[in-house]
N, C-alpha and C positions, 0 to 999 in steps of 0.2 A: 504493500500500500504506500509505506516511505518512496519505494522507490519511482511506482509511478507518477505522486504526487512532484514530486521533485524534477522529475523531467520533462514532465505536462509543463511546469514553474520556468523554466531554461527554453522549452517550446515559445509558452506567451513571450517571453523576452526578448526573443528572435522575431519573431512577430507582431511584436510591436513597433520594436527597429523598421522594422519593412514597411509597418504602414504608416509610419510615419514619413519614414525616406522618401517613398515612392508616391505617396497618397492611397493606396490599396488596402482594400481587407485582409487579413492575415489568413483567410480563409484556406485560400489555393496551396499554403504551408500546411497551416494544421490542420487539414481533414487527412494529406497523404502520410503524416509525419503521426497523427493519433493512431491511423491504419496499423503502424508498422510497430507502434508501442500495446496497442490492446492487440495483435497480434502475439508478442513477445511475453505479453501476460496470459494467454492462454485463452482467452474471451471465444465464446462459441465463433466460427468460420463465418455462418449465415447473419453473424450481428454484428459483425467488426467496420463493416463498411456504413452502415445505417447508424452504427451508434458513434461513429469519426462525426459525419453529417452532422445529426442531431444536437451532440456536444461542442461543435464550433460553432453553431448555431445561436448556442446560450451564451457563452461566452462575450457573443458581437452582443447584447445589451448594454454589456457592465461599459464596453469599448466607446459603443457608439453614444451611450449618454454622454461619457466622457467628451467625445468630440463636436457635440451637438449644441452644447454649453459654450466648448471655448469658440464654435463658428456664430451661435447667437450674440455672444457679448461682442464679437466685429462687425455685427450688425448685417451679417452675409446672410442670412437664410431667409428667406420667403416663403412665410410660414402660408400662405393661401395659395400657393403652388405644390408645398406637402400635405396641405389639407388634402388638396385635391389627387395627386395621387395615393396619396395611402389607404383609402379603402382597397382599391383594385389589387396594390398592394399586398394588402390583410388577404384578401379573398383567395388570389395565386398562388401566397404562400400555403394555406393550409391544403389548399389544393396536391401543391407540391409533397407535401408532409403524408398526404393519404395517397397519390399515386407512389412515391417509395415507400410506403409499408407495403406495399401491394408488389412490385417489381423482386424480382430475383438478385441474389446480391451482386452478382454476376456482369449484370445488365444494368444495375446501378452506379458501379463501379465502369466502366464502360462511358457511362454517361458523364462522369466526370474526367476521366482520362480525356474524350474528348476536349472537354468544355478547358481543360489546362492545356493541351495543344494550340488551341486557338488564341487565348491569352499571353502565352508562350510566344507565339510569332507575329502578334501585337507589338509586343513589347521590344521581340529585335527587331522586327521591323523598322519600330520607331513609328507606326502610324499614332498622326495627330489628326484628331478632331474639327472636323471644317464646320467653322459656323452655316446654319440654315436660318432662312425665313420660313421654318415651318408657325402655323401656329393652329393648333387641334382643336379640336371639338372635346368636350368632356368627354363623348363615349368613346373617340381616341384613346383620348388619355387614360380612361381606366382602361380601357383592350390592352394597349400600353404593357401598364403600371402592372396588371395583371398578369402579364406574360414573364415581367420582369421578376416579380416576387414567388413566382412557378418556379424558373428555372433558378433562383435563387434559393431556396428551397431544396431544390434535390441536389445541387450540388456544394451548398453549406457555405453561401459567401453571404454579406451584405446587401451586395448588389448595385456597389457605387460601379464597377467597371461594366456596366450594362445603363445605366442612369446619366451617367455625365455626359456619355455621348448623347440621348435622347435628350436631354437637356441644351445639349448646347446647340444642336439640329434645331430645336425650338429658339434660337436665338436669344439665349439665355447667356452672359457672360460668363467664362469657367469659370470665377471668384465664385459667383452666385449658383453655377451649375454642382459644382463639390460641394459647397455647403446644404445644398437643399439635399444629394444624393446621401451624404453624411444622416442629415435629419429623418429619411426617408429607411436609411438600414432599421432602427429603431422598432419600429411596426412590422416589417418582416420580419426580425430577428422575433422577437416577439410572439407573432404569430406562430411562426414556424418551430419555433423550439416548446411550443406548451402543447403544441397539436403531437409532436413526435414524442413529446413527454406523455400526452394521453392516448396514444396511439399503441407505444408501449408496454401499458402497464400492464397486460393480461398476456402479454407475448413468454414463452418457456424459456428456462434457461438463461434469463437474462442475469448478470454479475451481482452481487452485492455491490451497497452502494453508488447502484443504478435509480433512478427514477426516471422512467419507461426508456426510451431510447437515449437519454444521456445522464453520464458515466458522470458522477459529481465530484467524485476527489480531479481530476483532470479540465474539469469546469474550472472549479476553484482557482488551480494551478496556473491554465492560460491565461486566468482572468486576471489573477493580481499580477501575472510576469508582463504583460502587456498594457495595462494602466499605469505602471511605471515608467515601462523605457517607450514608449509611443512618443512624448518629449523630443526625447534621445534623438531619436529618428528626424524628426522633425527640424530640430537644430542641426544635424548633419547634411539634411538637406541643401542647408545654406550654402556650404563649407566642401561639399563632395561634385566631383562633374556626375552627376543621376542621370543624366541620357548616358553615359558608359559600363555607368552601374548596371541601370536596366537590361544592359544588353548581356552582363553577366549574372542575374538574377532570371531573365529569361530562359539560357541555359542551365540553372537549379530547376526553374520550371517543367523543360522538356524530361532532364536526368529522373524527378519528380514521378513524371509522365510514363517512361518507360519500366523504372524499375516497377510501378503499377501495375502494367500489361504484364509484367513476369512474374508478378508476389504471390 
């Protein structure tokens, strides 16, 4: 228990580093990196992948109030554009939460390998976001917002690297586009971690110290190591070339990605 707590603790701290540096959810680290630890601790095969999900899930709360706070007091957020998406938001996520209780781990697992390929070669790429003159309809936006907190959900991020772009496509300035996607993880994380928490609770075999799909000593763990150093990161941002970086966090991404297809 010491020991998984303890490395969960050194996970969030890495992962905070990173979303601070970069502006990204720590997701894309710790869903592959809890894979390989509740692995190592023996956790049923068919649960290891849903209960990574689940528990980076809960985690992005403690995070995202964190950052939600300090984009409020800059006066970046606009709170009647997260009104407005966060129902569709709510709705996607739980959605997400009840289509991976239902999929095979297999194909779960699958789905997220994907979805870090794609972000992977994002990242070396170096694709930047071109502003749009879009500007939607509400039932856009929740279709949207909906899709967004869906595949947010099964693959256990946030949901800012999905949001910013739609944001700024809506001609929304990036200052204003990160803070609202920031404000916006909140409600998904939320939703999606209490749905996979009561989704859960009747499932066999799951670990002590679980409540339903997420592992709580490793909650705890990410939560405090990454409300600490998120900071960190954030001040290094100043100070490091981060389009070089990216393009060597990209390849942790893909390495990430492959040792998944072979675990």
């Amino acid at each position: 228990m010491i020991g998984i707590i303890f490395a969960s603790l050194l996970l969030g701290m890495f992962s905070g580093v990173l979303a601070g540096l970069f502006g990204i959810g720590g997701g894309m680290v710790i869903v592959p990196v809890l894979v390989f630890l509740f692995t190592a601790q023996g956790l049923p095969a068919d649960l290891v992948m849903i209960m990574a999900i689940a528990t980076s899930l809960a985690t992005i709360i403690l995070t995202a109030s964190s950052s939600v706070l300090a984009h409020h007091r800059l006066g970046s957020v606009l709170w009647d554009k997260v009104f407005r998406l966060a129902p569709g938001m709510m709705l996607g996520a739980i959605l997400g939460a009840v289509v991976a209780h239902q999929l095979h781990a297999g194909v779960l697992r699958t789905i997220f390998i994907v979805f870090l390929l794609y972000v992977g070669t994002q990242m070396a790429l170096e694709t930047k976001f071109k502003a749009g003159e879009a500007n939607y309809s509400k039932l856009i936006d929740f279709l949207v917002a909906g899709a967004i907190g869906l595949i947010s959900s099964l693959v256990g991020i946030g949901g800012g690297t999905l949001t910013v772009p739609f944001l700024v496509h809506c001609r929304y300035p990036m200052r204003n586009a990160v803070a609202i996607a920031s404000a916006c993880c909140l409600p998904i994380a939320v939703a999606s971690s209490l749905s996979y928490m009561v989704l859960g609770l009747n499932t066999p075999n799951l670990p002590a110290w679980s409540y339903g799909y997420v592992y709580v000593p490793s909650f705890f763990g990410v939560s405090l190591g990454s409300i600490f150093t998120a900071p960190i990161g954030a001040n290094l941002a100043h100070k490091l070339p981060s389009q070089q970086l990216k393009r060597y966090f990209s390849v942790l991404i893909f390495i990430l990605a492959i040792k998944l297809m072979w675990y």
